[in-house]
MOPAC internal coordinates of N, CA, C and O (Angstrom, degrees):
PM7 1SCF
backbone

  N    0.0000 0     0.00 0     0.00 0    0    0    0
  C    1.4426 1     0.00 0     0.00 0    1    0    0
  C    1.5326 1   108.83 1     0.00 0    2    1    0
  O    1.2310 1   128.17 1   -50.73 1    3    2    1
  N    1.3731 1   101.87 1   129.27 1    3    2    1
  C    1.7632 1    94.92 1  -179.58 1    5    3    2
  C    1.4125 1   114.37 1   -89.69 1    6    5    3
  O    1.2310 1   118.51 1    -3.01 1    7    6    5
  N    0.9397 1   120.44 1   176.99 1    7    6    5
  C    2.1600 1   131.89 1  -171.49 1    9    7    6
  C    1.7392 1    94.51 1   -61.56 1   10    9    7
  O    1.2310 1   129.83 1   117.61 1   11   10    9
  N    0.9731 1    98.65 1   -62.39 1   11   10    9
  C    1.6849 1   106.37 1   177.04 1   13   11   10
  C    2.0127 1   111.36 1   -39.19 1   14   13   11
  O    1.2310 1   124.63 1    94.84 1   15   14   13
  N    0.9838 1   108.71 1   -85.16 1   15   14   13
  C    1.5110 1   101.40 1   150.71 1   17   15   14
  C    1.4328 1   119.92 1    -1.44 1   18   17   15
  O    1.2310 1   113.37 1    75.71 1   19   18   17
  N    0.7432 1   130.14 1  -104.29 1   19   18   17
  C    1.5750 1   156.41 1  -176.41 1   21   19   18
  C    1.2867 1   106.41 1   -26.78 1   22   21   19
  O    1.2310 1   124.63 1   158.45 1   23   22   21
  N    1.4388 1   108.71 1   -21.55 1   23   22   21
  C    1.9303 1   112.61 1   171.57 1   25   23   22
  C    1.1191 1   125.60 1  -100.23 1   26   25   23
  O    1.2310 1   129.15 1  -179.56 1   27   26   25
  N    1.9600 1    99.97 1     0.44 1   27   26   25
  C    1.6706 1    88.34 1  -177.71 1   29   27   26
  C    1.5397 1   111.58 1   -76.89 1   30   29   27
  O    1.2310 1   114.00 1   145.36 1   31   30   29
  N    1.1805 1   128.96 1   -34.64 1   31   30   29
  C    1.4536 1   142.47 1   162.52 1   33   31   30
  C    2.0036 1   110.37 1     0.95 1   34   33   31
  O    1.2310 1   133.59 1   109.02 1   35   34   33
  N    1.8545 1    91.34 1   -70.98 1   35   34   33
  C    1.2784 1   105.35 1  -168.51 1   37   35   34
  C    1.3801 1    98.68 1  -104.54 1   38   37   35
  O    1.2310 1   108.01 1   172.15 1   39   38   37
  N    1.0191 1   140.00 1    -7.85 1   39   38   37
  C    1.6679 1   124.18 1   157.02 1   41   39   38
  C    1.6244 1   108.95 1   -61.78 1   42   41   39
  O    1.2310 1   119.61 1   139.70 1   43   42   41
  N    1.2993 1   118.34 1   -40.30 1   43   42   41
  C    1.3594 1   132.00 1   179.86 1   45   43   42
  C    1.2153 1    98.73 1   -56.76 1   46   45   43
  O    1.2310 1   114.06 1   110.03 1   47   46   45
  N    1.6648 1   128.85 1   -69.97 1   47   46   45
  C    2.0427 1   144.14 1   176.42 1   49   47   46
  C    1.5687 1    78.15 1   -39.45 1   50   49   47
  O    1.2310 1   110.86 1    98.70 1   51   50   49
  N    1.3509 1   134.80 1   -81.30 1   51   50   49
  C    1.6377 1   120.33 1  -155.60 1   53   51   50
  C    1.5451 1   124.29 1   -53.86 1   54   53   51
  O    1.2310 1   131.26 1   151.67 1   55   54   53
  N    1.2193 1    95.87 1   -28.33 1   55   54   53
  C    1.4877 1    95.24 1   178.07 1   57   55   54
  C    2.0072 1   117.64 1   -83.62 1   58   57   55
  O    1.2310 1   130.62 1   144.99 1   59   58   57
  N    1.4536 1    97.11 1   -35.01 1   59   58   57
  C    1.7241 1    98.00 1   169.22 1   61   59   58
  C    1.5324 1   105.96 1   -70.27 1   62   61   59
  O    1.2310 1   114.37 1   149.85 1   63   62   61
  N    1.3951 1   128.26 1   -30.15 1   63   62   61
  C    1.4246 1   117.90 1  -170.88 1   65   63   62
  C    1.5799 1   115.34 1   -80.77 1   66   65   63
  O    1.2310 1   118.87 1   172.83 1   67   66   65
  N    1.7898 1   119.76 1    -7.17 1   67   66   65
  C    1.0258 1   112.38 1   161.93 1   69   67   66
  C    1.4457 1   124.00 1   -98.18 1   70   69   67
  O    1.2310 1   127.67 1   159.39 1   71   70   69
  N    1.8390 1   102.84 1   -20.61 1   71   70   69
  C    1.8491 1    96.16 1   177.91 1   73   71   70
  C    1.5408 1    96.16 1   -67.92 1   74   73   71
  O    1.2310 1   110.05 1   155.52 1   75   74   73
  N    1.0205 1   136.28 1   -24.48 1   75   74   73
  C    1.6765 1   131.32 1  -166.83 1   77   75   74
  C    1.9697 1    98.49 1   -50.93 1   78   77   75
  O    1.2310 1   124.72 1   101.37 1   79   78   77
  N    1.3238 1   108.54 1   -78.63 1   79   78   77
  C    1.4257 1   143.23 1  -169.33 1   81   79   78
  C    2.0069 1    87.77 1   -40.11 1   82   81   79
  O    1.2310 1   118.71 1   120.07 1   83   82   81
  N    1.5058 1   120.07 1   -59.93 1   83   82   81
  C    1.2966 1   126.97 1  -140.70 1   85   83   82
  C    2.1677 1    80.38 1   -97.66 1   86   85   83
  O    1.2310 1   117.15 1   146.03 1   87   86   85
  N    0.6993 1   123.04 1   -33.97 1   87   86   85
  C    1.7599 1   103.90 1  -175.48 1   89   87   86
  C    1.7262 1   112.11 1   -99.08 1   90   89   87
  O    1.2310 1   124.55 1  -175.93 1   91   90   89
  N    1.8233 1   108.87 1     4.07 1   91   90   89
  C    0.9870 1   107.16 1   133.64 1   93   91   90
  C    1.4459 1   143.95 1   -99.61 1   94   93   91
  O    1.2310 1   124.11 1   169.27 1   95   94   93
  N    1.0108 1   109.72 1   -10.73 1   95   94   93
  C    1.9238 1   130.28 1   138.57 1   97   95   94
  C    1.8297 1    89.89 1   -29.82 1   98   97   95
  O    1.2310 1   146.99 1    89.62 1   99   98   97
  N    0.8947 1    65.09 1   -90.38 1   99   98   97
  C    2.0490 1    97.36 1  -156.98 1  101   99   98
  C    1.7750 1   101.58 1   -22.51 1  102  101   99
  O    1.2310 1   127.55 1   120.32 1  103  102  101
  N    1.5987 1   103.08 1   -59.68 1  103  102  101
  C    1.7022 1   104.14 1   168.17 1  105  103  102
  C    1.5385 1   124.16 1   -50.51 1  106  105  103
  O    1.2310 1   127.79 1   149.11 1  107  106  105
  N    1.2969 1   102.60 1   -30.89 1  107  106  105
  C    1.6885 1   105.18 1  -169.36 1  109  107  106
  C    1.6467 1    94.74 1   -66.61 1  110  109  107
  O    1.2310 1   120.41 1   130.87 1  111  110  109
  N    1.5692 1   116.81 1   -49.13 1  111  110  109
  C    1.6120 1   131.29 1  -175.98 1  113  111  110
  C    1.4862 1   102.98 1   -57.73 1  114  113  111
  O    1.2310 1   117.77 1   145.03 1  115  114  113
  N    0.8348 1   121.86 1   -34.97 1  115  114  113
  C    1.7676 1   120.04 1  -160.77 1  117  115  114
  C    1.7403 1    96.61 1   -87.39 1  118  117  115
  O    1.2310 1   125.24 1   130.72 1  119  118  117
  N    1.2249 1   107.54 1   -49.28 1  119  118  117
  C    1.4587 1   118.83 1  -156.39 1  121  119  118
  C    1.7665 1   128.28 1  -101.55 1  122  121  119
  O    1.2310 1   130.34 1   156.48 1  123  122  121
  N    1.8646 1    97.65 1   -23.52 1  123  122  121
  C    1.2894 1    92.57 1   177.24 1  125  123  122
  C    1.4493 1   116.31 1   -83.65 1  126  125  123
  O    1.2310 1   125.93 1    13.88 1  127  126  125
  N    1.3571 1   106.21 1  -166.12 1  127  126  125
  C    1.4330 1   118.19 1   156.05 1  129  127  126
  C    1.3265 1   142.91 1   -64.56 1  130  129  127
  O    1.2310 1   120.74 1   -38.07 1  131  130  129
  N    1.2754 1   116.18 1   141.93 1  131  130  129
  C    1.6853 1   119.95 1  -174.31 1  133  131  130
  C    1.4543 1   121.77 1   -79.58 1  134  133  131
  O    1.2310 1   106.57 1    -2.60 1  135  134  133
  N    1.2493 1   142.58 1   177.40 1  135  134  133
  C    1.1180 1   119.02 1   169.21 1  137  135  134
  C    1.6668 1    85.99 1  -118.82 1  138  137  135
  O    1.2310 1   119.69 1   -15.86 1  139  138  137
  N    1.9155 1   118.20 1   164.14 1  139  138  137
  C    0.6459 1   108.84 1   178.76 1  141  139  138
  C    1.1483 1   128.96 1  -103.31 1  142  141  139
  O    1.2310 1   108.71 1   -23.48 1  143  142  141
  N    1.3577 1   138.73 1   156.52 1  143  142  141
  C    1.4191 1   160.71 1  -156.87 1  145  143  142
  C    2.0376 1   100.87 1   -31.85 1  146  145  143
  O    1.2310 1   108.67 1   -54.21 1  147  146  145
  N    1.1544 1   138.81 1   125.79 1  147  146  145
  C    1.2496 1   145.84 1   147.98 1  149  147  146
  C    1.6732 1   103.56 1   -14.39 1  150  149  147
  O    1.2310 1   124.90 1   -32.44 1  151  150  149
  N    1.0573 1   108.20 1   147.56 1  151  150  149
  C    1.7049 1   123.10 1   175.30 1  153  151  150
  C    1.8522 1    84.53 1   -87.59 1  154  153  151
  O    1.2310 1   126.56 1   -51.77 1  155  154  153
  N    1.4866 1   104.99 1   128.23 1  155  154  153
  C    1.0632 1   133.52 1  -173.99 1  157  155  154
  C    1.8689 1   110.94 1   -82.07 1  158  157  155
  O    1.2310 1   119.07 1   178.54 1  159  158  157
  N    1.2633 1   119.38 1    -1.46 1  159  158  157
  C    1.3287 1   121.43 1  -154.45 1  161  159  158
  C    1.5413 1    85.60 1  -121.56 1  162  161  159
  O    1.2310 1   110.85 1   154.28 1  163  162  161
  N    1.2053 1   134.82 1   -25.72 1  163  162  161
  C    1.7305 1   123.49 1   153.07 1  165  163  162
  C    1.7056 1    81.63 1   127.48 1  166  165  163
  O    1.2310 1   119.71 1  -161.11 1  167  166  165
  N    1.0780 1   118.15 1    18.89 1  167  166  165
  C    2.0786 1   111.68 1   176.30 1  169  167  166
  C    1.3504 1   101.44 1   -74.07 1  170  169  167
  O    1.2310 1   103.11 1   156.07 1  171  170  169
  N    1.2279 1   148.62 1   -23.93 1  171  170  169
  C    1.3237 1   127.06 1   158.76 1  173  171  170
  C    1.4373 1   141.80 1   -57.69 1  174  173  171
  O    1.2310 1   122.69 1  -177.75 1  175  174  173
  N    1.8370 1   112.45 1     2.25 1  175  174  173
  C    1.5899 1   139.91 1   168.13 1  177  175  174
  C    1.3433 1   111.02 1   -99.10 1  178  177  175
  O    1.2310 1   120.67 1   177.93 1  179  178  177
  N    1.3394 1   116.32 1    -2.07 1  179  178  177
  C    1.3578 1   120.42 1   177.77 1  181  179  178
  C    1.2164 1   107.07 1   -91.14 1  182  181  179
  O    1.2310 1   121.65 1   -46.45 1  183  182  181
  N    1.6823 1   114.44 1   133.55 1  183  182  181
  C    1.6364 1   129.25 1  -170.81 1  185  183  182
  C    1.7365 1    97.23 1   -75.88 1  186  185  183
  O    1.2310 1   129.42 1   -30.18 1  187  186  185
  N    0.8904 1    99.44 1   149.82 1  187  186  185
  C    1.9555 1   122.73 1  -169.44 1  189  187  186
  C    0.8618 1    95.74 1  -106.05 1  190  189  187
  O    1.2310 1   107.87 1   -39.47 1  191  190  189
  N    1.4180 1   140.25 1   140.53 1  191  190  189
  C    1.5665 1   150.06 1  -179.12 1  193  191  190
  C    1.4157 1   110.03 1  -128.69 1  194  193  191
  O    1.2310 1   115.52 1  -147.01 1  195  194  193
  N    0.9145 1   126.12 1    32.99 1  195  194  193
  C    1.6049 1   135.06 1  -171.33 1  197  195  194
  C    1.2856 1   109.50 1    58.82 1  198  197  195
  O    1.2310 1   112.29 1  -136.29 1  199  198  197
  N    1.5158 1   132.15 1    43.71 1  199  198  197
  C    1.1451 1   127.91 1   177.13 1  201  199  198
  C    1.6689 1   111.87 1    83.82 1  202  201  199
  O    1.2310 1   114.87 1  -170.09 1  203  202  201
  N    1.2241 1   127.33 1     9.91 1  203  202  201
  C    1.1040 1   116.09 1   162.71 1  205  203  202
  C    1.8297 1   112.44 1  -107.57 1  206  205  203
  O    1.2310 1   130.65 1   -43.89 1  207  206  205
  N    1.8537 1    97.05 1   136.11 1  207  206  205
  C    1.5170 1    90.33 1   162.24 1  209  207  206
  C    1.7762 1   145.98 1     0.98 1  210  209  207
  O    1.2310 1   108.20 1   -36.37 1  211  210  209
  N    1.3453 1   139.66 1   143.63 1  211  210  209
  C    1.4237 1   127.72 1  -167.54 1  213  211  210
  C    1.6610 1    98.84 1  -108.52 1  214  213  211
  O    1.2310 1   141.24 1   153.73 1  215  214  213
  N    1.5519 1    76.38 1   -26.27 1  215  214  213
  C    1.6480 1    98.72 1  -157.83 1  217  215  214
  C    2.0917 1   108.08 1   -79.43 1  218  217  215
  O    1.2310 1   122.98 1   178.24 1  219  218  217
  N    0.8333 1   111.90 1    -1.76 1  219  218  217
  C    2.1451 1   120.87 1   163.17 1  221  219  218
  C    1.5930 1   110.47 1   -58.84 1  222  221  219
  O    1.2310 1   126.51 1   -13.15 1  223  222  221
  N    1.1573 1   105.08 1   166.85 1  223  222  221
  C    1.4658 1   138.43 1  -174.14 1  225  223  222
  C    1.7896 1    86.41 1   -97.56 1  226  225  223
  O    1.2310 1   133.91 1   -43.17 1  227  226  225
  N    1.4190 1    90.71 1   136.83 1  227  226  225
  C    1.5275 1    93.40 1   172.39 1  229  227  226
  C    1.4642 1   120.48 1   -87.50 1  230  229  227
  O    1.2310 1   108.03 1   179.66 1  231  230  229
  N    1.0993 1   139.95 1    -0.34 1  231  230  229
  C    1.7490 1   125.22 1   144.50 1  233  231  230
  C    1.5681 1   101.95 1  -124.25 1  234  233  231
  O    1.2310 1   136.64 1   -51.30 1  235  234  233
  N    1.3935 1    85.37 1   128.70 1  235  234  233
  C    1.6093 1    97.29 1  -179.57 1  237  235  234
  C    1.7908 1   105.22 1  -128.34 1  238  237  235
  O    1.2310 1   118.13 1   -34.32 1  239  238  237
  N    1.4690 1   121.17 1   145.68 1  239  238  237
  C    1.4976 1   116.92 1  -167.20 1  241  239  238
  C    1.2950 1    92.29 1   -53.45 1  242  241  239
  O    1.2310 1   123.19 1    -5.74 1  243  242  241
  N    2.0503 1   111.49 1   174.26 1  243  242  241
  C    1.4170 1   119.95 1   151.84 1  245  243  242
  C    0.7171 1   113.66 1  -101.80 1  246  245  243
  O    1.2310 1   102.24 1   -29.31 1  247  246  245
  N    1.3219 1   150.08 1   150.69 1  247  246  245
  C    1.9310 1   137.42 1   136.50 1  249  247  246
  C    1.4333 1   107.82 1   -15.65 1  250  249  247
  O    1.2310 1   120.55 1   -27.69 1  251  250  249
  N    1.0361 1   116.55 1   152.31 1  251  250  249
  C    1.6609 1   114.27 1   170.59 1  253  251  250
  C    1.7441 1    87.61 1   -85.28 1  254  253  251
  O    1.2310 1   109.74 1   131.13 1  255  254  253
  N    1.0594 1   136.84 1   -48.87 1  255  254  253
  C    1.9162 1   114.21 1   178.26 1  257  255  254
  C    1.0411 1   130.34 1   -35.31 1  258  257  255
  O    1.2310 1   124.68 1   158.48 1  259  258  257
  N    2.0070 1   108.62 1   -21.52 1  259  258  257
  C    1.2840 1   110.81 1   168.34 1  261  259  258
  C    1.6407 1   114.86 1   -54.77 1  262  261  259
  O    1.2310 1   120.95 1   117.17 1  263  262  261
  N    1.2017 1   115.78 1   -62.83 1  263  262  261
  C    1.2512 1   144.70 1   168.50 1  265  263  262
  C    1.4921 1   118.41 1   -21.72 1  266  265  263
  O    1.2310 1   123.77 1   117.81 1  267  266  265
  N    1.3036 1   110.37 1   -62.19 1  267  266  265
  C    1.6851 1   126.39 1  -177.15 1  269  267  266
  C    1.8142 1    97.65 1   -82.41 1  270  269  267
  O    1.2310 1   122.80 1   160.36 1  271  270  269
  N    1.0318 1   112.24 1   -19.64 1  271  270  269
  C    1.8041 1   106.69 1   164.08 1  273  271  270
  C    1.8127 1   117.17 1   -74.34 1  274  273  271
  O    1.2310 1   139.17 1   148.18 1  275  274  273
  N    1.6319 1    80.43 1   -31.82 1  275  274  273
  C    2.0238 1    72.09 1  -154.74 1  277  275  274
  C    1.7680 1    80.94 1   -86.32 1  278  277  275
  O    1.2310 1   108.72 1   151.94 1  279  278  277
  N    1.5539 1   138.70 1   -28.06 1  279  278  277
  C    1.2364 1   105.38 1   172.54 1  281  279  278
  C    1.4823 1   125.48 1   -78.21 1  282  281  279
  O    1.2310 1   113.36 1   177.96 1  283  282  281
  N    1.4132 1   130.16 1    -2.04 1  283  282  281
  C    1.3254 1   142.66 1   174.88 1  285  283  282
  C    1.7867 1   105.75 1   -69.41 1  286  285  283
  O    1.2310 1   125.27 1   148.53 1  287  286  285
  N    1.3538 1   107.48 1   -31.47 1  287  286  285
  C    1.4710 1   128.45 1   156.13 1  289  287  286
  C    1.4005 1   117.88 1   -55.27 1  290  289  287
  O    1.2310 1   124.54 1   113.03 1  291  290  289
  N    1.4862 1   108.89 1   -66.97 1  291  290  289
  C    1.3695 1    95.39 1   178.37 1  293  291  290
  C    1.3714 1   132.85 1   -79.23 1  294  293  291
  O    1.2310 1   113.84 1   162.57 1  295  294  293
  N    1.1764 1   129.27 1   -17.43 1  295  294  293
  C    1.9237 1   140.17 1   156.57 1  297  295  294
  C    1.0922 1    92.89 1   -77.32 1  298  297  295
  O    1.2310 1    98.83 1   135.37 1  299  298  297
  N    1.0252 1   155.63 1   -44.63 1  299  298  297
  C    1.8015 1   116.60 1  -179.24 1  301  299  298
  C    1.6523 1   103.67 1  -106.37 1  302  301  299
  O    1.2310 1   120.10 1   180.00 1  303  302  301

């Protein structure tokens, strides 16, 4: 058996171990789901606030429960 020989083995393993990876690529592209179309009115440039309103006054009171939580936070 010559040197040459002896590589078809794992040239063969290299070549199945990348169609595997790339024609499941390929299925996900052909077959999955789309996402849908951008909000057309430009709301995807609008900053996200963790789910709160854009549209508030920037200091607004707290509850005082806020208060007695966030120090119950900080002593324990």
């Amino acid at each position: 058996m010559s040197s040459l020989e002896s590589w078809i083995p794992v040239v063969m393993f290299l070549i199945v171990a990348m169609m595997i990876p790339t024609g499941l690529i390929a299925l996900g592209f052909a077959f999955g789901t789309r996402a849908k179309r951008p909000d057309v009115a430009g709301n995807k440039y609008l900053a996200f606030e963790s789910g709160v309103s854009t549209g508030y006054a920037g200091r607004q009171r707290n509850p005082i429960d806020f208060y007695l939580t966030a120090m119950l936070f900080i002593i324990f």
